[in-house]
C-alpha positions in Angstrom: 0.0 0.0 0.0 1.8 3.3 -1.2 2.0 5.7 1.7 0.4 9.0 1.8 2.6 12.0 1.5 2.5 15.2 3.2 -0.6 17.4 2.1 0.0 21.3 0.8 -2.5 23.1 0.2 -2.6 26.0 -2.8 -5.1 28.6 -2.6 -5.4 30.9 -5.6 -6.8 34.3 -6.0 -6.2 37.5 -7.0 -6.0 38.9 -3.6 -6.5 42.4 -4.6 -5.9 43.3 -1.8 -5.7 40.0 0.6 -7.8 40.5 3.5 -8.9 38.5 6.8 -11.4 36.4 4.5 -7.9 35.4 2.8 -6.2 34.6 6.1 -8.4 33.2 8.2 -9.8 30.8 5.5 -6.4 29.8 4.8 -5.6 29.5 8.8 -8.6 27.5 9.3 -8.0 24.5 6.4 -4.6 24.2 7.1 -5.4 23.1 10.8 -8.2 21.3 10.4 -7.4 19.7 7.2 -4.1 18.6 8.7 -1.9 20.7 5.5 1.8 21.0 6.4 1.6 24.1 4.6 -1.1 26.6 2.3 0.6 28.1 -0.3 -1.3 31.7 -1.5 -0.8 32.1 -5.1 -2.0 35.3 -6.5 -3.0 34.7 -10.4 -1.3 37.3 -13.0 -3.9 37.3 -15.6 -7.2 35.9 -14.4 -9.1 34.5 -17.3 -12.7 34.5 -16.0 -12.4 38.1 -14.6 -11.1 41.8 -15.0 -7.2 41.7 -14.7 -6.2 43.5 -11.4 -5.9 47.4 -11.3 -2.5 46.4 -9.6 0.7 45.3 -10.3 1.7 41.7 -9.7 4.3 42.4 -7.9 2.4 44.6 -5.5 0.1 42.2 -5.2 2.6 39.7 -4.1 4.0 42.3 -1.6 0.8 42.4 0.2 0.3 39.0 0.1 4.2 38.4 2.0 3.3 41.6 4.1 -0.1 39.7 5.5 1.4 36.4 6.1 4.6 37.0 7.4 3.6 36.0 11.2 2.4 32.9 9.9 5.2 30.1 8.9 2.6 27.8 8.2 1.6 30.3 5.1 3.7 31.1 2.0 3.5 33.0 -1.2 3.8 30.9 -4.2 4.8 33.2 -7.0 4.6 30.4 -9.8 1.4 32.3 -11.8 3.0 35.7 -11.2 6.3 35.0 -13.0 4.6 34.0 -16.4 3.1 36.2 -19.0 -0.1 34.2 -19.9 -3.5 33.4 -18.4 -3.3 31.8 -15.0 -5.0 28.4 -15.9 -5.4 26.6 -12.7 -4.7 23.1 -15.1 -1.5 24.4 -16.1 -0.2 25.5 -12.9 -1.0 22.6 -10.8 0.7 20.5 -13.1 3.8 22.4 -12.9 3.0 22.7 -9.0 3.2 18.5 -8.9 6.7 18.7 -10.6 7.5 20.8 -8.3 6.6 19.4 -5.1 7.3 15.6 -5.7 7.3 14.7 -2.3 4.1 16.2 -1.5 0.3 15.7 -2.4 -1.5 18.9 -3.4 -5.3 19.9 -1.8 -6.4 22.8 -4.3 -8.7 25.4 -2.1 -11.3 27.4 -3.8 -14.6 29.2 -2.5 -18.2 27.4 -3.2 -18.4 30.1 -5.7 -16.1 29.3 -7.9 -16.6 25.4 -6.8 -20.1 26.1 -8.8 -18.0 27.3 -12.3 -15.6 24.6 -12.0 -16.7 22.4 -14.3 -16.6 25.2 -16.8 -12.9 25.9 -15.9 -10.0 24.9 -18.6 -9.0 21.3 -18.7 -11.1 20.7 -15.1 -10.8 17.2 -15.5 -6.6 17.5 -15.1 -7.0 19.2 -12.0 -8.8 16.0 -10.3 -5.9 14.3 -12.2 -3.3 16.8 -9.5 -4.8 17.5 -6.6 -7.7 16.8 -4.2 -10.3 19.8 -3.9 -11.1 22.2 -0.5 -14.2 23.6 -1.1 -14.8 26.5 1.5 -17.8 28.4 2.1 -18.2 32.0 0.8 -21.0 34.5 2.2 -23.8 34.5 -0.3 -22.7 31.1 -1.9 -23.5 28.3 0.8 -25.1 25.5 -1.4 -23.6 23.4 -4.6 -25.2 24.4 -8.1 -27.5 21.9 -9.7 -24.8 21.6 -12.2 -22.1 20.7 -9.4 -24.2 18.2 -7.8 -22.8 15.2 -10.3 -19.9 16.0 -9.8 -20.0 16.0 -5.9 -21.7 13.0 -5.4 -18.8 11.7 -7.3 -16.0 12.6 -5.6 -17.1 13.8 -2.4 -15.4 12.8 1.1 -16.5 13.4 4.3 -14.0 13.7 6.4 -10.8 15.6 6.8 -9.3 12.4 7.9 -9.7 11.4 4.0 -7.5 13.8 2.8 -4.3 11.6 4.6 -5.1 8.9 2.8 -2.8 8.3 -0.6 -4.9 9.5 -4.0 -6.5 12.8 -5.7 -9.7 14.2 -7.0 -11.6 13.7 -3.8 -13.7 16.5 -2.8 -13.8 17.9 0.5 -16.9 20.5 1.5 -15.1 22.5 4.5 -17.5 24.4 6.9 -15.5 27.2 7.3 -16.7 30.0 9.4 -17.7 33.0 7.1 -16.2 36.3 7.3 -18.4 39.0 5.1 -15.4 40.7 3.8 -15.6 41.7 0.0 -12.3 42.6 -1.5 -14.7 44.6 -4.1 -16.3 46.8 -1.4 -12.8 47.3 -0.2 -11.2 48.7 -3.3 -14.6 51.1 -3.6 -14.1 52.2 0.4 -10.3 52.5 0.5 -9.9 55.9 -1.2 -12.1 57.6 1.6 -10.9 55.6 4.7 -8.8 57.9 7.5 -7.3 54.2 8.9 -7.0 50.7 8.7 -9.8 48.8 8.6 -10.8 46.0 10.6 -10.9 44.1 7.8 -7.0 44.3 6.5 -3.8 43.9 8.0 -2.1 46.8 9.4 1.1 46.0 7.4 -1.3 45.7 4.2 -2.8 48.9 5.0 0.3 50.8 5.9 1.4 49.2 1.8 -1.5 50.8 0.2 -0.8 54.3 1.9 3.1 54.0 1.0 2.0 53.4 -2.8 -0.7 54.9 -2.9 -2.9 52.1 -4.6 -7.1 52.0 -5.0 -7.0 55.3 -4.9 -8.4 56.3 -8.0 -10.6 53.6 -8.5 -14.7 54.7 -8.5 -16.3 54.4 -5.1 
């Protein structure tokens, strides 16, 4: 019986700007889930959305700004340092090169749980990784087009997730923080101090550079 190797978890997003929601989402599956790391890796060129308003580099700043009191976080930079869409396919494939020793839990929100089977080459990501599906405020129950594919591959247990093998699905009750990095980027321009919903260190970033600040309320 092959034996199971140690589980890391990647969470992509665009984290513009990461927040709480980010953090405490990530906090939350890598203890209960049992990861021996989460990996936060911000996507250059989203295909299913507007690109960021900024940089990638910035982005990643914030990101290694907001984590930094957490070792059992880490920025992966992998999407950031190519000049393409960020395929979630593509990169976990790379990702499984790159981590040999290690067997990958993919962690997305209900949300985009409910597009996945729209996603590009979906099927190779079962093929990579196991999934974490979290819940997200307004999205707490599986789309009728999700359902097949849930009662396939659904688990029950974190427990599961030690066992060797991929493309299990894992529906994680999370506990939901109403944070929307949309509302954010509208409220940041007329906001006299950090909000409760960011990181000092994040905020104290946006001041320095000046970022959201000419986006529309």
């Amino acid at each position: 019986m092959n034996k199971a190797k140690p589980l890391l978890g990647i969470f992509g997003g665009t984290f513009d700007p990461i927040h709480y929601g980010h953090l405490n989402c990530a906090l939350q599956v890598q203890q209960h889930c049992g990861l021996q790391q989460v990996r936060l890796m911000p996507c250059h060129l989203p295909p299913h959305r507007a690109s960021p308003g900024v940089s990638a580099a910035q982005r990643a700043q914030m990101v290694e700004l907001a984590i930094a009191d957490y070792p059992q976080l880490a920025l992966e930079p992998l999407e950031l340092q190519q000049q393409r869409p960020s395929y979630s396919a593509i990169s976990l494939a790379q990702l499984h090169q790159q981590f040999p020793e290690h067997q990958l839990a993919f962690i997305l929100g209900m949300d985009a749980f409910n597009q996945f089977t729209r996603w590009y080459r979906w099927q190779d990501i079962l093929q990579r990784a196991d999934l974490i599906v979290c819940q997200r405020p307004q999205h707490a129950t599986v789309s009728t087009a999700s359902q097949p594919l849930l009662q396939q591959h659904q688990i029950q247990t974190a427990a599961e997730l030690q066992q060797p093998g991929h493309g299990r699905i894992l529906l994680f009750n999370n506990a939901l923080q109403d944070i929307s990095a949309t509302e954010l980027r509208q409220q940041i321009p007329s906001l006299q101090q950090c909000p409760d919903w960011l990181p000092q260190s994040v905020w104290n970033y946006i001041l320095q550079h000046r970022l959201y600040t000419l986006r529309t309320p």
